[in-house]
C-alpha positions as CSV (number, residue, x, y, z in Angstrom):
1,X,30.9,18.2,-24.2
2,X,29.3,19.4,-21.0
3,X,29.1,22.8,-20.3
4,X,31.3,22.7,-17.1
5,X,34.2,21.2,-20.0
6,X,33.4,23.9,-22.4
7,X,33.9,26.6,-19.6
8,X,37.1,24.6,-18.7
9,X,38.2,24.7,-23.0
10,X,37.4,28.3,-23.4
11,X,39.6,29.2,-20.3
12,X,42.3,27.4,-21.6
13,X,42.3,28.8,-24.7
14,X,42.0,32.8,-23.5
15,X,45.1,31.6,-21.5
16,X,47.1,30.2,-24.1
17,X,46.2,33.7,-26.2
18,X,47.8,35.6,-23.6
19,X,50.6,33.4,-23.3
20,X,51.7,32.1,-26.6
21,X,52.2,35.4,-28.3
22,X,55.3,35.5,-27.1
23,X,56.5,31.7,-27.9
24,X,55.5,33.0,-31.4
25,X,58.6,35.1,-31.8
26,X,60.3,32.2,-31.2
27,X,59.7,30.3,-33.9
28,X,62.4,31.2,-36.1
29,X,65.4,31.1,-33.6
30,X,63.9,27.6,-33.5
31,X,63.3,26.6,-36.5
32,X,67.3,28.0,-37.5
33,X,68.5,25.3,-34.5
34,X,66.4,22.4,-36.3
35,X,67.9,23.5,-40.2
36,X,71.1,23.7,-38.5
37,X,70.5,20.1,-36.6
38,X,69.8,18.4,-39.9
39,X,72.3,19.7,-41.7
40,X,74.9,18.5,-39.2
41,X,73.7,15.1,-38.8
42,X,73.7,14.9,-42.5
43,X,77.3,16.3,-43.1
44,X,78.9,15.0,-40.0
45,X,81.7,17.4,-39.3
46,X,81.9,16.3,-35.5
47,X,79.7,17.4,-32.7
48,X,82.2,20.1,-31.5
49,X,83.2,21.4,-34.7
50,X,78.9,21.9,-35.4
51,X,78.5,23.6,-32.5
52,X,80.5,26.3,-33.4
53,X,79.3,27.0,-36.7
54,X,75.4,26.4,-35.6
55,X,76.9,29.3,-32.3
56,X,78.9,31.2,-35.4
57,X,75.2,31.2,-37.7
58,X,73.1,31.4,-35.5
59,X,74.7,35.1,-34.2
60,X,75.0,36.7,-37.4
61,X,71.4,36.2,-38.5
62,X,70.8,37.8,-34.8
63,X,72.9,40.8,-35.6
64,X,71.8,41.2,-39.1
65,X,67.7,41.0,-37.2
66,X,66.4,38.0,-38.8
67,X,65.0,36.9,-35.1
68,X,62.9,39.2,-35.0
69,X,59.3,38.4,-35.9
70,X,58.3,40.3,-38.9
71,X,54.6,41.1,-39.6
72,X,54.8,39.9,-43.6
73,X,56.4,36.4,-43.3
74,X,57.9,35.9,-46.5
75,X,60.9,33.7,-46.0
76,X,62.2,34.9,-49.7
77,X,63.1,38.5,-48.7
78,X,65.6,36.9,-46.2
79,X,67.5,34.3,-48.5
80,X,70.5,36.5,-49.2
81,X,71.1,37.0,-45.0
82,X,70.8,33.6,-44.6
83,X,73.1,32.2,-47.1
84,X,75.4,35.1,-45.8
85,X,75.5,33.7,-42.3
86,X,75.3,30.4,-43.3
87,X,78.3,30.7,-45.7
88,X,80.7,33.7,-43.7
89,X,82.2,31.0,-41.1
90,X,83.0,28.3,-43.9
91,X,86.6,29.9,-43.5
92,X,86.8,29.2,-39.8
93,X,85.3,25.4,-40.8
94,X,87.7,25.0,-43.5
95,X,90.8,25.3,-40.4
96,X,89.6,22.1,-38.6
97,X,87.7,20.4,-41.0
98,X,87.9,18.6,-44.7
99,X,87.0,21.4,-46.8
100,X,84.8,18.5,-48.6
101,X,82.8,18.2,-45.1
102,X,82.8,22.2,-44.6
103,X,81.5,23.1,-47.8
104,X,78.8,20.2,-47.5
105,X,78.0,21.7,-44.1
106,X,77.3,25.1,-45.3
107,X,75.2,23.8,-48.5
108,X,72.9,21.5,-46.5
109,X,72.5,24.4,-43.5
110,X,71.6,27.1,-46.1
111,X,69.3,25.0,-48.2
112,X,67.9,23.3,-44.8
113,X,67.8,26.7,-42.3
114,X,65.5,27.9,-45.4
115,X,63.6,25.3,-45.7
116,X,63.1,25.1,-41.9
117,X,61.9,28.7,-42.0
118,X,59.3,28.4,-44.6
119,X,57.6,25.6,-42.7
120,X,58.0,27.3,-39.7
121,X,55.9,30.6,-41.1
122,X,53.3,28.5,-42.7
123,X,52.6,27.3,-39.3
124,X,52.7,30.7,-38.4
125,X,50.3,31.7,-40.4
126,X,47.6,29.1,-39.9
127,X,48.1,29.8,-36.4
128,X,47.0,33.7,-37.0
129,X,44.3,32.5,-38.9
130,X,42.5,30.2,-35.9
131,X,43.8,33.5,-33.7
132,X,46.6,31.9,-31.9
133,X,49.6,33.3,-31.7
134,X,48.4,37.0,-32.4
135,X,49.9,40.2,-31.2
136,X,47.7,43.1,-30.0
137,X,48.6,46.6,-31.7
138,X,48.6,50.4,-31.6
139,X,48.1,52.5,-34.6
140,X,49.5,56.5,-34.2
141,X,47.1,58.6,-36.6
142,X,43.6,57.8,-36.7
143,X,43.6,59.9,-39.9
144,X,42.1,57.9,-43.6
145,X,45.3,55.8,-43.4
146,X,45.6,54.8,-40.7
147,X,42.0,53.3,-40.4
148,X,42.8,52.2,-44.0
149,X,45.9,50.2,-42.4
150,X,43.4,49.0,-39.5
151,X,41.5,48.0,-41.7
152,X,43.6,45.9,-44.3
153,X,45.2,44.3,-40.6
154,X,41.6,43.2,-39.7
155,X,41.2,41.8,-43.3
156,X,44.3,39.6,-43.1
157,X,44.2,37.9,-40.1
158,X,47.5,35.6,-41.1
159,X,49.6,38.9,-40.7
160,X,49.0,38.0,-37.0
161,X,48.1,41.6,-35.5
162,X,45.4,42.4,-33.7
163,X,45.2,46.6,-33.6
164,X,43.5,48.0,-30.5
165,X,42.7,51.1,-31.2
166,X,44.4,54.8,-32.3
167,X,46.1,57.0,-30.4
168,X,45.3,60.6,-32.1
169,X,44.6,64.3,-31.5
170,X,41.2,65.9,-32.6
171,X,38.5,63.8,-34.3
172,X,38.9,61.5,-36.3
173,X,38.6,61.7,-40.1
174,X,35.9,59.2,-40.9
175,X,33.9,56.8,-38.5
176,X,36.5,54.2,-37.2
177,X,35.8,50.5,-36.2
178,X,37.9,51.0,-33.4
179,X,38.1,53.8,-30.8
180,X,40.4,56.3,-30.1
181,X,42.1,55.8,-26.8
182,X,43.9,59.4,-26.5
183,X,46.4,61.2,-27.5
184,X,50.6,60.0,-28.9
185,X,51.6,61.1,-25.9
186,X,49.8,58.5,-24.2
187,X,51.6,56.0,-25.9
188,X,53.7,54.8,-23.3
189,X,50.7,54.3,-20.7
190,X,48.3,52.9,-23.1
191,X,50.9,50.4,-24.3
192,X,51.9,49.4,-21.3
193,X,48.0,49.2,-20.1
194,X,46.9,47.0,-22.8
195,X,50.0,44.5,-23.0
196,X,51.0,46.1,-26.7
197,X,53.8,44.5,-28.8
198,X,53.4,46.2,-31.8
199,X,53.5,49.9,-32.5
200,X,52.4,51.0,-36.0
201,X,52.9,54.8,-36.7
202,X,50.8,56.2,-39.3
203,X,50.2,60.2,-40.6
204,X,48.7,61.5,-37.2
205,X,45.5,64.4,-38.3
206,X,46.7,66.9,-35.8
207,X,50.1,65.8,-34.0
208,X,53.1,67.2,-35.3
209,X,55.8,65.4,-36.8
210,X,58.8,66.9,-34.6
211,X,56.2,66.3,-31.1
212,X,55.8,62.7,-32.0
213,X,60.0,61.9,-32.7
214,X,59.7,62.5,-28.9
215,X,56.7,60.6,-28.3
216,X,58.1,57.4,-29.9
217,X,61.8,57.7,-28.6
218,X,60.3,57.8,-25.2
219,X,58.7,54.6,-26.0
220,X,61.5,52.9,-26.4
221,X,61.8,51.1,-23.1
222,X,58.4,49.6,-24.0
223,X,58.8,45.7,-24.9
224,X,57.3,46.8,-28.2
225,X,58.5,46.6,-32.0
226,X,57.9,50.1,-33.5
227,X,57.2,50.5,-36.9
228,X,56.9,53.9,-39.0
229,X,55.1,54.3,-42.3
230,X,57.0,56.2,-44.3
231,X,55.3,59.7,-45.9
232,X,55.8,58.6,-49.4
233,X,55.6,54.5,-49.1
234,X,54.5,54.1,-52.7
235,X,58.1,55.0,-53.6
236,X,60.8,52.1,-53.6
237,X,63.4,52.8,-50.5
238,X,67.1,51.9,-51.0
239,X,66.5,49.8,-47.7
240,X,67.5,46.5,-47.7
241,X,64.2,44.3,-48.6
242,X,65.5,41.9,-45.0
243,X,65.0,44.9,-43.3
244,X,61.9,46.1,-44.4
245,X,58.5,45.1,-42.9
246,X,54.7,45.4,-45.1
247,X,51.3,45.2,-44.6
248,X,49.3,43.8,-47.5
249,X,51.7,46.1,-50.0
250,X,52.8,48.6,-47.5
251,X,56.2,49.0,-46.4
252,X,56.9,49.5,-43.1
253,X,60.3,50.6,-42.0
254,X,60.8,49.5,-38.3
255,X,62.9,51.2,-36.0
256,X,66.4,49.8,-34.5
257,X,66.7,48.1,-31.3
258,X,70.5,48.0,-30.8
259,X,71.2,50.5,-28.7
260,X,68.3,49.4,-26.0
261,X,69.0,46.0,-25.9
262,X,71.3,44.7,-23.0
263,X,73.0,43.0,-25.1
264,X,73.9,46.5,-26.9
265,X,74.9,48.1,-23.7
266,X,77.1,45.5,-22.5
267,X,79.2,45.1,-25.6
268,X,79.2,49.1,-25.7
269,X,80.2,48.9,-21.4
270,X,82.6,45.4,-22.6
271,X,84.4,48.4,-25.6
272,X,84.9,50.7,-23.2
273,X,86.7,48.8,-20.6
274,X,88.9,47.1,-22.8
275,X,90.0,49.7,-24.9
276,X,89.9,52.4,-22.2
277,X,92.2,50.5,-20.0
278,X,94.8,50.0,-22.8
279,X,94.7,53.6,-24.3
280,X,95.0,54.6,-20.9
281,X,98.2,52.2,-20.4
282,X,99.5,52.8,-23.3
283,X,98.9,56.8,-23.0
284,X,99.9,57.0,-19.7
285,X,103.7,58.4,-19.9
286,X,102.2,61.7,-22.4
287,X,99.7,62.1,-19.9
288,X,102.3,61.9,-16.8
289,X,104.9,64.4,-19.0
290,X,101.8,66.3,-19.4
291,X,100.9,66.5,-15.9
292,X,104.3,67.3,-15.1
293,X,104.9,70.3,-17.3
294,X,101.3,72.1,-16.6
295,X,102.3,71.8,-12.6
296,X,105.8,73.4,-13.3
297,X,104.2,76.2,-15.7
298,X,101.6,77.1,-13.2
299,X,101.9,75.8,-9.6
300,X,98.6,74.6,-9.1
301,X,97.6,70.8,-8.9
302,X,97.5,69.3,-12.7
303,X,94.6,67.5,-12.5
304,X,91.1,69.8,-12.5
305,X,87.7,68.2,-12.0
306,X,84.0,69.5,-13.0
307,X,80.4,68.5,-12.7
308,X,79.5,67.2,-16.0
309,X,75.8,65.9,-17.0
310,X,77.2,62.7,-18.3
311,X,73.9,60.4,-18.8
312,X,70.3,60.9,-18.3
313,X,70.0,62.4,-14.3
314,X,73.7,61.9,-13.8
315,X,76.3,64.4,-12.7
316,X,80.1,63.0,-12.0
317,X,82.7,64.8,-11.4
318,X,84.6,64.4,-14.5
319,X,88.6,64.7,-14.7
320,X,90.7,67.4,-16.7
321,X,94.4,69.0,-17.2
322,X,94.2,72.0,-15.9
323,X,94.7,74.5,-18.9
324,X,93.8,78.0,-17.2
325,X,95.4,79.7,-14.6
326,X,92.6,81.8,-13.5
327,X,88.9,81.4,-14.4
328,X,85.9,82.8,-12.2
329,X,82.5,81.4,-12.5
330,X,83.7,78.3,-15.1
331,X,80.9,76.2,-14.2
332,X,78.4,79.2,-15.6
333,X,80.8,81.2,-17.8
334,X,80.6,80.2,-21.6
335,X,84.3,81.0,-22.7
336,X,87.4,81.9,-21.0
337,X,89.3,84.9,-21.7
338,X,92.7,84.6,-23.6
339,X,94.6,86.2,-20.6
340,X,93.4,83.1,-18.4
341,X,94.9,80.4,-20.7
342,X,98.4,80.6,-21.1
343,X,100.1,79.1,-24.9
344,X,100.8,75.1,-23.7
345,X,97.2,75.5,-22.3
346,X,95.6,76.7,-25.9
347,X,97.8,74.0,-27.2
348,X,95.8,71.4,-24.9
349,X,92.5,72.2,-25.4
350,X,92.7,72.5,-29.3
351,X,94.6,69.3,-29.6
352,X,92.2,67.7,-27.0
353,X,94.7,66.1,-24.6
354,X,93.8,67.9,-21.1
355,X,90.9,65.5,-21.7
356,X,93.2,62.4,-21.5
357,X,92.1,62.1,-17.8
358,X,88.7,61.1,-18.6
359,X,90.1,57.8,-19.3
360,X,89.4,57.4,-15.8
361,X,86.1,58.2,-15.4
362,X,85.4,55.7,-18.4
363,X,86.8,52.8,-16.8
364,X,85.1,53.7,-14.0
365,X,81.6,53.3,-15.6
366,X,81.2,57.1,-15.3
367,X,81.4,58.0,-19.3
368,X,82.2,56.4,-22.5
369,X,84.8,57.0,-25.0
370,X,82.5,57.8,-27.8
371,X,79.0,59.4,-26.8
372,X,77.8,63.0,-26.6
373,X,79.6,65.9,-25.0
374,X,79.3,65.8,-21.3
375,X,78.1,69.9,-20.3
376,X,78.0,71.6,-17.1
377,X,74.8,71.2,-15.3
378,X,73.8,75.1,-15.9
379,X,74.3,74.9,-19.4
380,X,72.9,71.8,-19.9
381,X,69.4,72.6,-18.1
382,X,69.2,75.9,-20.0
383,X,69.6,74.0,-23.1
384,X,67.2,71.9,-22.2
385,X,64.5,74.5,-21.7
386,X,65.8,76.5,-25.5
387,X,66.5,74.1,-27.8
388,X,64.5,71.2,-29.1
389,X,64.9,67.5,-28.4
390,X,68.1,68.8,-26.4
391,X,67.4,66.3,-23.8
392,X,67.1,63.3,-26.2
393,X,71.4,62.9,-26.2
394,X,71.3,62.0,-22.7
395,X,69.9,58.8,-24.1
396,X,73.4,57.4,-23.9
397,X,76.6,57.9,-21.6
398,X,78.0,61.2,-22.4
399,X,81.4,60.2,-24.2
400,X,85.3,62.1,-24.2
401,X,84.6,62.1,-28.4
402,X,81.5,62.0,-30.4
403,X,79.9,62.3,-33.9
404,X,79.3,65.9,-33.0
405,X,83.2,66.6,-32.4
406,X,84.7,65.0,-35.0
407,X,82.2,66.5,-37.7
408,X,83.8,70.0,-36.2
409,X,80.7,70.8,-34.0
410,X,83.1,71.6,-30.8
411,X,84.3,75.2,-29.3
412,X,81.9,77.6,-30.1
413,X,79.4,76.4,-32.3
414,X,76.1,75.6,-33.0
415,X,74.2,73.5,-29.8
416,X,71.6,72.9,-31.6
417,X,73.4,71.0,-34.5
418,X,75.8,69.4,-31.6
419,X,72.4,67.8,-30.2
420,X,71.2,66.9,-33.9
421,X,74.3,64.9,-34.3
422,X,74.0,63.5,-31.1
423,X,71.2,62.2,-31.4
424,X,72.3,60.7,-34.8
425,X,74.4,59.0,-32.8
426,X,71.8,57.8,-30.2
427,X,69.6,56.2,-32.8
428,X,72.1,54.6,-35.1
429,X,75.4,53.9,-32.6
430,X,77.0,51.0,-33.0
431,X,80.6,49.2,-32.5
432,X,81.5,50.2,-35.6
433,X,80.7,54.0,-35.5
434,X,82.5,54.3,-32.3
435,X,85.6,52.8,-33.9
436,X,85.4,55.3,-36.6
437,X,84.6,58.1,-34.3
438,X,87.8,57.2,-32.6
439,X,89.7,56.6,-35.6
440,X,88.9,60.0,-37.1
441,X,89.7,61.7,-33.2
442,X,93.1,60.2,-33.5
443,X,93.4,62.1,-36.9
444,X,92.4,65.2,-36.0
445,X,94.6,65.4,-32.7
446,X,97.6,64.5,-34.8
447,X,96.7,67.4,-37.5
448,X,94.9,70.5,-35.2
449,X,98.0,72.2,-33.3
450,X,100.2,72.0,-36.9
451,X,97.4,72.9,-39.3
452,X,96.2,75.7,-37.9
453,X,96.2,78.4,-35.3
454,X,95.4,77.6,-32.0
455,X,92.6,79.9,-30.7
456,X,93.2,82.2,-27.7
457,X,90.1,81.3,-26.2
458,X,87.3,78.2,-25.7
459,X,84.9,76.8,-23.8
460,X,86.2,75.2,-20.1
């Protein structure tokens, strides 16, 4: 070879490490379609009838995270998801098919989706090994463990991460055989700087714990899987072993993606249109014989709108029943006094239903039905400034419920456990939670005016 073709090769091949990381990740999603290729040549149920299920499998091992690239590719701590997803739409087969040619589909595409996968890592593997296919990393904590985990990743090249470099505060513990390039709250620029795709959080030697929760949530935009070593990993989690990661022995708990995703966002912005715009049909004579009965009690227009902080740098105008006849200074005044809220007014704002309106404002895009409280913009900047990771619940569309209110954080309570359980929600939302959010709102507004007293006075 001449050295004008060896210049040519080794070009080539710094390319194809820059570009192929990414094709990497998509070796399972691939190898699943091939499994689930076989397995309908070899059962036959109709070329229609197979692309359902392969469309029906094929989802639920997205949603239970089995697309995702794991550092430690052993197939065998993700049999029991993929016989699940393989074996869930066998009743939606069994409708339009023999069940003889169902139940033969769903045995080959299990045993073949499996196989497919295990051939599909081994390659994965012997890729990492010649260093193709390789990930560049981050380590947080360039403490002894985390230089222990740099160490093992450079030991074990098959894992198929390449770390970087540390991301600390103060000196390091012992000499490291990578440098330190600055401090957590770097993360975000480094990562972006040197094309990072993996994020390994270790024990940091002089971050704190509650400034680096903020450090990593504001990575999340970053096109990077995060994973967090958990203080006492030598103790066995009651986590799910298909949704555990490990490096050479050590667990690694990776953080969810859900909520970032767009696919997250639009079914979340799909919910709220659809439900919104048939609670709000179905709701809509209570809310007219609502309207109707505050402008005969007090003479003033029904309807009452406010600046609300509803998402992160957003301020609508959100929508009310107007529930006090006189109130000076509401957008900076904390409570109202009982003389300005009349008895059908305390009646609406402890059962909830002067906030019917809203409905409105979530079918326009402006809220949510289930998120964290919207708050005045006064409020909500004073917050801010007093209370810890206050800011972190703008994350998400403020919503008319939340966790926060139906776990009795409303009225004149705590803000600082309101924004704990809003951010509870932020990290783990998902469909489900909101229906059960909703489901235990219903409940409560059916019980709170007839179980106890109505307070005389509350926050606007």
């Amino acid at each position: 070879m001449t050295s004008e073709q060896a210049l040519v090769t080794r070009r080539a091949g710094r390319s194809l490490k820059v570009t192929m990381p990414a094709a990497g990740r998509l070796a399972l999603p691939a190898a699943d379609v091939l499994g689930l290729a076989i397995a309908g040549a070899l059962s036959g149920p109709g070329v229609l009838v197979w692309t359902g299920y392969a469309a029906a499998v094929l989802l639920l091992l997205a949603c239970a995270g089995q697309h995702r690239l794991r550092i430690c590719l052993r197939v065998s701590d993700q049999a029991d998801r993929i016989g699940a997803a393989t074996v869930l739409p066998l009743l939606g087969l069994l409708a339009v098919v023999p069940s003889g040619v169902a139940v033969s589909l769903v045995v080959w595409s299990a045993g073949l989706v499996f196989c497919c996968r295990v051939m599909a890592c081994a390659a994965l593997r012997a890729a990492h090994r010649r260093d193709w296919l390789t990930e560049p990393a981050l380590i947080v904590g360039a403490g002894t463990f985390g230089a222990y985990v740099a160490d093992l990743l450079r030991a074990h090249p098959e894992l198929g991460v390449r770390p970087r470099g540390f991301l600390d505060d103060g000196p390091p513990r012992r000499d490291l055989s990578l440098p330190t390039l600055g401090s957590p709250a770097d993360l975000a620029d480094v990562a972006n700087r040197m094309g990072i795709r993996r994020i390994i959080v270790c024990f940091s030697t002089e971050y704190r714990d509650e400034d680096l929760v903020a450090v990593v949530r504001a990575s999340a935009p970053l096109r990077a899987d995060v994973c967090v070593v958990p203080r006492l990993y030598e103790l066995g989690m009651a986590v799910p072993r298909g949704r555990l990661d490990e490096i050479w022995g050590i667990p690694l708990i990776p953080l969810r993606q859900s909520r970032r995703s767009v696919a997250g966002r639009a079914g979340k912005r799909a919910f709220d249109v659809v439900a919104g715009s048939l609670l709000l049909a179905v709701l809509s004579p209570l809310l007219l014989g609502l309207a109707a009965v505050v402008r005969l009690r007090s003479g003033q227009s029904p309807l009452f709108r406010q600046a609300r902080v509803t998402g992160e740098g957003r301020v609508v105008p959100i929508i009310k029943l107007r529930t006090l006849t006189a109130h000076a200074d509401h957008d900076t005044r904390w409570t109202s006094a009982a003389e300005h809220c009349d008895r059908f007014g305390r009646v609406l704002r402890a059962s909830h239903l002067d906030e019917l309106p809203q409905l409105v404002n979530v079918i326009r895009g402006q809220m949510s039905l289930v998120g964290p409280r919207p708050e005045r913009p006064y409020f909500a900047e004073r917050f801010s400034r007093e209370i810890s990771r206050y800011d972190g619940r703008t994350r998400m569309p403020a919503g008319m419920t939340g966790w926060a209110q139906v776990n009795g954080l409303n009225g004149d309570t705590s803000i600082f456990e309101r924004a704990r359980f809003d951010n509870y929600y932020v990290e783990y939302w998902s469909i489900w939670l909101d229906l059960v959010t909703l489901a235990r709102t219903v409940t409560a507004v059916a019980t709170v005016p007839f179980v106890r007293r109505t307070p005389p006075g509350g926050t606007p």
